[in-house]
C-alpha positions as CSV (number, residue, x, y, z in Angstrom):
1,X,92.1,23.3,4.0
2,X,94.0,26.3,2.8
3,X,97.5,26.8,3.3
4,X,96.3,29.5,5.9
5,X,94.6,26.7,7.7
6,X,91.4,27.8,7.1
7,X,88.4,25.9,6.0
8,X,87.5,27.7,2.9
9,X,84.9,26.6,0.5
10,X,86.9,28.7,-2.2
11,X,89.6,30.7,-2.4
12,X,91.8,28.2,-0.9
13,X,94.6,28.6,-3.3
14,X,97.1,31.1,-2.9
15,X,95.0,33.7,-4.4
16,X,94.7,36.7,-1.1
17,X,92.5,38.2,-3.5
18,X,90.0,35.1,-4.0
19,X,90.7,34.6,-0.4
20,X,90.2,38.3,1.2
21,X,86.5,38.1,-1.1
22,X,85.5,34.8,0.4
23,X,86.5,35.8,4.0
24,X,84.7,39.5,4.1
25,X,82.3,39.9,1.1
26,X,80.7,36.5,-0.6
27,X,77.6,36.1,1.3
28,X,77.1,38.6,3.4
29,X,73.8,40.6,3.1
30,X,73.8,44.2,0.5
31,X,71.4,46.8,0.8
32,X,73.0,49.6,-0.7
33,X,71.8,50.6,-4.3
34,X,75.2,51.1,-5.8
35,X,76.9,48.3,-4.2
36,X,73.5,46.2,-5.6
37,X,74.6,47.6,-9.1
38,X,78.0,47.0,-8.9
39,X,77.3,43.3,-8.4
40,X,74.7,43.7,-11.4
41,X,77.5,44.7,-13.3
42,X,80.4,42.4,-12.1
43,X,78.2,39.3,-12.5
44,X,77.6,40.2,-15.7
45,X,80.4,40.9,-16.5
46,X,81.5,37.4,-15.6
47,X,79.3,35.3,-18.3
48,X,81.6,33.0,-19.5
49,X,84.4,33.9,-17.6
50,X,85.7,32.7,-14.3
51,X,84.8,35.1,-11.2
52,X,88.4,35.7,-10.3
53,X,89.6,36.9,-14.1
54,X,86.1,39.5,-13.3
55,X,88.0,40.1,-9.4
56,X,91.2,41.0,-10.4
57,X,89.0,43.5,-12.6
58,X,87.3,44.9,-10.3
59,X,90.0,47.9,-9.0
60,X,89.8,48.8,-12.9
61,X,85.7,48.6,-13.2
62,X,85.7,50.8,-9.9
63,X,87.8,53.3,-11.3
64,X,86.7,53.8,-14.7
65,X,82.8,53.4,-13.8
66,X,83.2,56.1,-11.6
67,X,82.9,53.3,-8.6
68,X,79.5,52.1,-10.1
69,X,78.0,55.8,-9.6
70,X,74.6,54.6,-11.1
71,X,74.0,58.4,-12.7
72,X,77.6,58.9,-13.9
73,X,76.9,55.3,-16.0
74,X,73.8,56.0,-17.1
75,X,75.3,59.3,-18.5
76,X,77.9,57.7,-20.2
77,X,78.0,58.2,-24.8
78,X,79.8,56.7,-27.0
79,X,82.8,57.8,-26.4
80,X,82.7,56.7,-23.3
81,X,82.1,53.8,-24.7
82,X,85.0,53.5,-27.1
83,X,87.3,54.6,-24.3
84,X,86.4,51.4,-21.9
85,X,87.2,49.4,-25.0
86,X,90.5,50.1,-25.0
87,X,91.3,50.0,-21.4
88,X,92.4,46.5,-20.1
89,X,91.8,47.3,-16.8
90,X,88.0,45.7,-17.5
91,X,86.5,43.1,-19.5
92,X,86.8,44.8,-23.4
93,X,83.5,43.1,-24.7
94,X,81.2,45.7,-25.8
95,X,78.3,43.8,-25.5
96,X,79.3,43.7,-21.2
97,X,79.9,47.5,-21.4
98,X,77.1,48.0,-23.2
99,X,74.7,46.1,-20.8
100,X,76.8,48.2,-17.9
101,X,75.3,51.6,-19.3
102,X,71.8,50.0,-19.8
103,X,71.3,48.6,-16.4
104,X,72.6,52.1,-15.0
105,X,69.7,53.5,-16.9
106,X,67.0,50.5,-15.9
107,X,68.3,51.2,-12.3
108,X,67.7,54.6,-12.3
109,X,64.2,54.0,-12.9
110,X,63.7,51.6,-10.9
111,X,64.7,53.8,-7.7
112,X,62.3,56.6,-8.9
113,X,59.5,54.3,-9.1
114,X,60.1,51.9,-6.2
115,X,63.0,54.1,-3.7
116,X,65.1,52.1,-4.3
117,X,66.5,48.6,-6.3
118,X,67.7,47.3,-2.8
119,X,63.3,46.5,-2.9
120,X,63.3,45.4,-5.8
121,X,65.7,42.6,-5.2
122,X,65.6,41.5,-1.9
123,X,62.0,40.4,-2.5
124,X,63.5,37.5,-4.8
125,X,65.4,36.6,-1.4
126,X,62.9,33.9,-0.4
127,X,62.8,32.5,3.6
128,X,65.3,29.5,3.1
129,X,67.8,31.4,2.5
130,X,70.7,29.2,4.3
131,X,72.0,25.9,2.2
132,X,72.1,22.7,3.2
133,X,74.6,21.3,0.4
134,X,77.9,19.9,2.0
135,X,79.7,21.2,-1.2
136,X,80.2,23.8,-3.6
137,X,79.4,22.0,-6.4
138,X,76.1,20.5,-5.0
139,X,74.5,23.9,-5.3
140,X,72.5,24.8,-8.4
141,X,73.3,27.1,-11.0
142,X,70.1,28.9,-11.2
143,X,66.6,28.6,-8.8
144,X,62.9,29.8,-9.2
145,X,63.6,32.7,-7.4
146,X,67.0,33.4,-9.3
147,X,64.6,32.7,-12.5
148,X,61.9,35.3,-11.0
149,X,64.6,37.7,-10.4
150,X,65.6,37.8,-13.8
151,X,61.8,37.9,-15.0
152,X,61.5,41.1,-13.5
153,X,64.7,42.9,-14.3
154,X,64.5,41.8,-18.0
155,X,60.9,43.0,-18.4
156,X,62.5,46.4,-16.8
157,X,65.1,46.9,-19.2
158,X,67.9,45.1,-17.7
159,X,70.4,42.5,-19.9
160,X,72.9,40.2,-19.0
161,X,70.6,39.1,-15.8
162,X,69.9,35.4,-16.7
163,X,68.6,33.2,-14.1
164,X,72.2,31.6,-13.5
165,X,73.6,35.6,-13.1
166,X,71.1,36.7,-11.0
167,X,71.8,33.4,-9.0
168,X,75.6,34.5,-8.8
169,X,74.5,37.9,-7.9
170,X,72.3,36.7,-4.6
171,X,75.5,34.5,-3.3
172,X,77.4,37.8,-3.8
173,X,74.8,40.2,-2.3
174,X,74.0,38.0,0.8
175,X,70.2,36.7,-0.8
176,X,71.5,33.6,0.2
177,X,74.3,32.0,2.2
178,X,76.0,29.4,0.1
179,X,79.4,28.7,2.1
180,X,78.5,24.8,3.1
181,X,78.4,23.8,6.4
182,X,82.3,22.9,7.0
183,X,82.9,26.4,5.7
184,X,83.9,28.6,8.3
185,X,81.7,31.6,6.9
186,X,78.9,29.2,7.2
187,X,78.1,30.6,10.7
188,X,79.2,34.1,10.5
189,X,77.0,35.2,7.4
């Protein structure tokens, strides 16, 4: 129980940011094409780091990509590239920024072939989509359709979509609904 009273399955602490993302965004379903590749870039952004270091990034990420305008990062040089190196508002790893600018680019094709990535995705989605684990750390890291997903966006150019990211990125974008049973979100989403 959190010191709100509410039965959280994270974000319990005394983190309103952790909290506020639990209570309106983890789980609930994404269709939109730059929200998709925001959480593309986010979750990628996370490898190896905790998802709340990546959060209280996310004001900075929003800013300086242009708030994930998928043209604007495909556009972006080298210079751009320096520049988000030395801005500590995001994660400074150029390898992150890097796979930022080439996802933008992998997107964009992606929505002139297919309409949209919002099709691409969702397909990984799968019809048991609810869990059934009574706890956080029950659920797995990665599934076969987290594993397909990646499949399909690595043989389209994408990078830093591992099995275990693009498992990350369907709790985020709603593909699944995660929040256990005792969770109050459980229901809602």
């Amino acid at each position: 129980m959190s010191p709100d009273d509410i039965n959280r399955c994270f974000g319990s602490d005394d983190d309103p940011l952790m909290c506020q993302y639990h209570d309106r965004e983890w789980g609930v379903p994404v269709h939109d094409d730059r929200h998709l590749f925001e959480l593309i870039c986010l979750e990628g952004a996370q490898a190896g780091l905790s998802w709340r270091t990546v959060l209280h990034r996310r004001g900075g990420y929003r800013l300086l990509f242009h708030n994930f305008d998928i043209s604007r990062v495909a556009a972006f040089d080298e210079d751009d590239i320096e520049r988000l190196l030395l801005d500590e508002r995001i994660i400074r790893n150029r390898a992150k920024v890097n796979s930022a600018i080439r996802n933008a680019r992998a997107t964009l094709a992606i929505i002139e072939e297919f309409g949209s990535l919002d099709k691409i995705l969702w397909q990984f989605a799968g019809p048991d989509r609810v869990t059934t684990a009574t706890v956080l750390d029950d659920l797995p890291a990665e599934t076969d359709g987290s594993a397909a997903m990646s499949k399909a966006l690595k043989a389209r150019g994408f990078n830093f979509v591992g099995p275990t990211i693009c498992y990350a990125l369907m709790q985020s974008a709603g593909m699944v609904n995660d929040h256990p049973p005792s969770c109050f979100r459980h229901s809602q989403v």
